[in-house]
C-alpha positions in Angstrom: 6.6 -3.3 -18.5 7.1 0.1 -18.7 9.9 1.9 -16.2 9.5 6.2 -15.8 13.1 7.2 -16.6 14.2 9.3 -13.1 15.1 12.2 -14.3 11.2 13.4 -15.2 9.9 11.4 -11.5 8.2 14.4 -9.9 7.9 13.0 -5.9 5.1 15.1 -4.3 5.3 15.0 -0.7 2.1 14.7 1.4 0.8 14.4 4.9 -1.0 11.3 5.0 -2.5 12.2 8.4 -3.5 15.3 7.8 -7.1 14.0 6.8 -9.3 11.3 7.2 -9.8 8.5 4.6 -11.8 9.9 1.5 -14.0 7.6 -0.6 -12.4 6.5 -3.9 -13.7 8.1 -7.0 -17.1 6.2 -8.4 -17.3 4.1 -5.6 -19.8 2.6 -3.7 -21.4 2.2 0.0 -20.4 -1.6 1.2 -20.0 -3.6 4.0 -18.9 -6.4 2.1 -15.0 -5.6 3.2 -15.1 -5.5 6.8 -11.7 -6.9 7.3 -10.3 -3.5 5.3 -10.0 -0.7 8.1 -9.3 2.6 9.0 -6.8 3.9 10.8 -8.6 6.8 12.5 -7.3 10.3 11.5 -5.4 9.0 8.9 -4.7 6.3 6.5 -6.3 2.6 5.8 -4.8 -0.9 6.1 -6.2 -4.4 6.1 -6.4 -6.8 9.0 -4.5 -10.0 7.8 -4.3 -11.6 11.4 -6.1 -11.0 14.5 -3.1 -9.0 16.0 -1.8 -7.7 12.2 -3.1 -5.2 9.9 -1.1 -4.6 6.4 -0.5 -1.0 5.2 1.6 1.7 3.1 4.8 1.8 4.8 3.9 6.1 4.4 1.1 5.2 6.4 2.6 3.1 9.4 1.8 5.0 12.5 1.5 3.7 16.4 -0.7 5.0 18.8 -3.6 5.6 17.0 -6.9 3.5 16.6 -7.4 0.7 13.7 -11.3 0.7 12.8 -12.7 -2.0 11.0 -15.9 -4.3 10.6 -14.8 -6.3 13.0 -13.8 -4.1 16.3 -11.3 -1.8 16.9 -7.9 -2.1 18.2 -4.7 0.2 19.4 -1.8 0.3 16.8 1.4 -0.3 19.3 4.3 -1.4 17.1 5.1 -0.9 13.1 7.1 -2.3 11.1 8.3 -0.9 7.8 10.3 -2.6 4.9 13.9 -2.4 5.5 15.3 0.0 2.8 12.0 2.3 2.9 12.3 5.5 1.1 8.9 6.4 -0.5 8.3 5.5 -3.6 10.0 2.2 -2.6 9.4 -0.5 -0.7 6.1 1.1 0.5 4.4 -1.7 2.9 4.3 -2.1 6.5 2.8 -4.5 9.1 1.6 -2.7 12.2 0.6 -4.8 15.7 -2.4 -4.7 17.2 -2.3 -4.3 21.2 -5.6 -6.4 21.2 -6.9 -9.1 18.7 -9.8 -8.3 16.3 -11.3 -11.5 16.6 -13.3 -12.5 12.3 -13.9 -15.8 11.2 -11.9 -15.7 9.1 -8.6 -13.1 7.3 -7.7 -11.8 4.4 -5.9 -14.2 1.8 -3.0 -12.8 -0.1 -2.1 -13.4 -3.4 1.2 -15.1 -3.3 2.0 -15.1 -7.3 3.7 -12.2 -8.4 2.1 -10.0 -11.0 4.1 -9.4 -14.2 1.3 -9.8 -17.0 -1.8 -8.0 -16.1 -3.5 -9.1 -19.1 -5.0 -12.5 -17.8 -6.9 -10.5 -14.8 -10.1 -8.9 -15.6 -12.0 -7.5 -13.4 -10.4 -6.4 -9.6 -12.0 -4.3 -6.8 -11.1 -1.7 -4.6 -12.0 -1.2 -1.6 -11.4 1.3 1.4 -12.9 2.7 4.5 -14.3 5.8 4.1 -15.0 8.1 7.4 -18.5 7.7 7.2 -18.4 4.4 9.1 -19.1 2.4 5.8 -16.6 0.9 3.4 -16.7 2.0 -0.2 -15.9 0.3 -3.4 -15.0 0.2 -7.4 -14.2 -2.1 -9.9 -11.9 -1.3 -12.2 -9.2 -3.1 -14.5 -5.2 -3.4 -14.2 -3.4 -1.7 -16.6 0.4 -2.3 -15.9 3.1 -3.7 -13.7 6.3 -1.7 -12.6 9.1 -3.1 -10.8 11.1 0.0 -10.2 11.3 3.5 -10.5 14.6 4.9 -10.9 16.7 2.6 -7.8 13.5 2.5 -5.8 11.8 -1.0 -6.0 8.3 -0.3 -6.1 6.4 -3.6 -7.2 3.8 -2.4 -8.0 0.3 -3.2 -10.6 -1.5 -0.4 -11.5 -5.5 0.4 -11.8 -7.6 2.3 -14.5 -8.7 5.6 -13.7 -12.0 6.7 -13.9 -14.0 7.5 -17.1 -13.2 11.4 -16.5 -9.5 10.9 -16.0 -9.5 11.2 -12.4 -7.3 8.7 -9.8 -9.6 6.3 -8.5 -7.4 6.4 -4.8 -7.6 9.7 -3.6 -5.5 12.1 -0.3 -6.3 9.8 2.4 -6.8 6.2 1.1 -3.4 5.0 1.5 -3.1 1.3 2.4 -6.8 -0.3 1.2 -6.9 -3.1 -0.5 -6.8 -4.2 -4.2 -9.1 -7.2 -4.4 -9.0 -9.6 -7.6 -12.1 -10.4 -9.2 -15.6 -8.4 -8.7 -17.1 -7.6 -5.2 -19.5 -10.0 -5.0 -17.3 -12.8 -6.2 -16.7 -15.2 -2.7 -13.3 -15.6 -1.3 -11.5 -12.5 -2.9 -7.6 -12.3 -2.5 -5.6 -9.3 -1.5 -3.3 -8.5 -4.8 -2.0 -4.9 -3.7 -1.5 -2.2 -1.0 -2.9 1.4 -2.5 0.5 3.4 -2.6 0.8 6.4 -4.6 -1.6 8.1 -7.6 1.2 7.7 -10.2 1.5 8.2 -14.3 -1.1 11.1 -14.4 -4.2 9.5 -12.4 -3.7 6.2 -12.4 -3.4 4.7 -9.1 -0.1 2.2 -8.0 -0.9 -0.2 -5.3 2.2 -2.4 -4.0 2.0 -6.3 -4.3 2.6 -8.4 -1.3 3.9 -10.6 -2.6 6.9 -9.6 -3.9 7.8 -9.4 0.1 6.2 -12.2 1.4 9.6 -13.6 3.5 9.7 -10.8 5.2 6.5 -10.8 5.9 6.5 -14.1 7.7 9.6 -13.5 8.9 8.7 -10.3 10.4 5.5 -12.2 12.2 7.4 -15.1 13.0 9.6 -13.3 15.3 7.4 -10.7 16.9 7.7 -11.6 20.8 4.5 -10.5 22.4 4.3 -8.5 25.6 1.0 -10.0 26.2 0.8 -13.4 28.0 -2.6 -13.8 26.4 -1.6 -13.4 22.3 -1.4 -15.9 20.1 2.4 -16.5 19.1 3.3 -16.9 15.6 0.5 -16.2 13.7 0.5 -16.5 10.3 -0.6 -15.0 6.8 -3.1 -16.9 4.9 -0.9 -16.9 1.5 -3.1 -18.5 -1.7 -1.6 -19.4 -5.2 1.8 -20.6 -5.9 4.8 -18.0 -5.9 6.3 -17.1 -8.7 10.0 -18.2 -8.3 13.1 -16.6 -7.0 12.7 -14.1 -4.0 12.3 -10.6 -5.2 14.6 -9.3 -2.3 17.1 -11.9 -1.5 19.5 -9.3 0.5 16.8 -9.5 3.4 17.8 -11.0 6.3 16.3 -12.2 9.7 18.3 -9.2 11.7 16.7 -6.5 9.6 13.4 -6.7 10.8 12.9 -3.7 12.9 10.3 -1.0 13.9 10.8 2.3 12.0 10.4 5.7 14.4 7.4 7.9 13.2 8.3 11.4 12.4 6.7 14.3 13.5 4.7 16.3 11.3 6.2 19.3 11.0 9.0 17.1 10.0 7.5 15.3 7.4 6.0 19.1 6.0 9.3 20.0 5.4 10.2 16.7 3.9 7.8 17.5 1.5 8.1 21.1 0.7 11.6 19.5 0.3 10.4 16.9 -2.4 8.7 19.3 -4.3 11.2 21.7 -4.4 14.3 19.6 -5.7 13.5 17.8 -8.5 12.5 20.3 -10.7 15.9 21.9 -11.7 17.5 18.0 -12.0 14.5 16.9 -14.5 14.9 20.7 -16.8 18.3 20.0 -17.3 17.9 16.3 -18.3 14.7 17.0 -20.4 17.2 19.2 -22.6 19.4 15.7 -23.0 16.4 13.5 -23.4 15.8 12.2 -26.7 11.8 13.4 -27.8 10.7 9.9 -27.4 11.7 9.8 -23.6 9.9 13.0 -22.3 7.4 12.0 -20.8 6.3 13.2 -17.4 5.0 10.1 -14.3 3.5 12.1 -12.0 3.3 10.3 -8.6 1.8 11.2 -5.0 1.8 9.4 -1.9 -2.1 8.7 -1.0 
């Protein structure tokens, strides 16, 4: 497992909302994932619940219009990991003001990801703004824990043939799938996060927050009489031992305020503009062996 030492972490800052989803490089027209959605003007996320759609926690946004196979909803409430600072901890659960009713919802792979090497094929799939979904198989390459003090979890794709991300501006929060399309039954292994380590694509595993998750459903109160209480996440597979965040507790479960645009603009003229002077003066104290760039964007 390889971890990017800090000092040479470039953190480009983007507007997720800015533009619609884009189709991921090489893929192909599908309807095969109609629970993966799109958040209309913006980002993606996956319904996991007839009230619950999973996302980036960049992403999470209220107010707008979740899109999927399935129907459409309004997004009124979000809730991003405690401890959220992009690149870390990027996953959030947003509520749905109306139930999209399927016959069934996304399973999530509950055992955590350290060795890629026993997963071939995966899939991944967003939904483009042409009304159908879009897909590409691919292979994992990696698994980082952290970057610097941010916990990240996250595995990491192939790029394309021509050295391009796979996840492009826009496709933040669709789904990585393991095993090929048209295998039945796929499982959710990641949430597409950042295009990280020079066009390769990082996409955040579930699993390594799955109590607060549950918890985080568990507790939601709804305002309408009609809603199904306490509905659950369809976990598959055994987990894979000790909780990764053990500090989280019940009472840090909370909605996150969206910020304005122009806020998050300067935020990331902001991003771009300091790290450059801290990485040239520890790339003059690194030994030749550690300089190497990671070069990561949100999606």
């Amino acid at each position: 497992m390889h971890t990017p030492n800090p000092a040479y972490l470039i953190l480009i800052g983007s507007l997720v909302f800015a533009q619609p989803a884009l189709a991921l490089v090489g893929s192909t027209p599908t309807t095969d994932f109609g629970l993966v959605g799109q958040i209309v003007g913006g980002a993606d996320g996956v319904l996991v619940a007839p009230n619950w759609v999973l996302t980036a926690g960049h992403a999470a946004t209220t107010g707008k219009m979740f899109s999927s196979g399935y129907g459409d909803a309004v997004i009124d409430d979000k809730f991003v990991l405690p401890n959220y600072q992009f690149p870390g901890n990027d996953l959030a659960l947003l509520h749905l003001a109306t139930p999209i009713v399927a016959d069934s919802y996304t399973a999530l792979n509950l055992a955590y990801i350290e060795d890629v090497e026993p997963y071939g094929t995966v899939t991944l799939a967003n939904a483009s703004g042409n009304g159908d979904g879009r897909y590409v198989e691919t292979t994992l390459t990696d698994n980082i824990a952290r970057v610097g003090n941010y916990n990240v979890h996250w595995i990491i794709t192939d790029s394309t043939p021509s050295g391009g991300a796979i996840v492009q501006g826009g496709d933040s929060g669709s789904g990585l799938f393991l095993g090929a399309h048209d295998e039945d039954d796929l499982i959710l292994g990641g949430i597409a996060s950042a295009i990280c380590r020079t066009n390769k694509s990082c996409y955040v595993q579930p699993s390594a927050y799955h109590d607060w998750l549950d918890i985080t459903m568990l507790l939601y109160t709804p305002t309408d009489p009609d809603e199904a209480i306490h509905q659950k996440l369809n976990w598959v597979g055994t987990p894979s031992g000790s909780s990764t965040l053990p500090a989280l507790a019940v009472a840090q479960v909370s909605a996150v305020p969206e910020p304005a645009s122009y806020i998050l603009l300067i935020l990331g003229i902001a991003l771009l503009a300091y790290p450059f002077s801290e990485a040239r003066r520890a790339h003059r104290k690194a030994s030749p062996a550690a300089r190497h760039f990671a070069y990561l964007s949100q999606i």
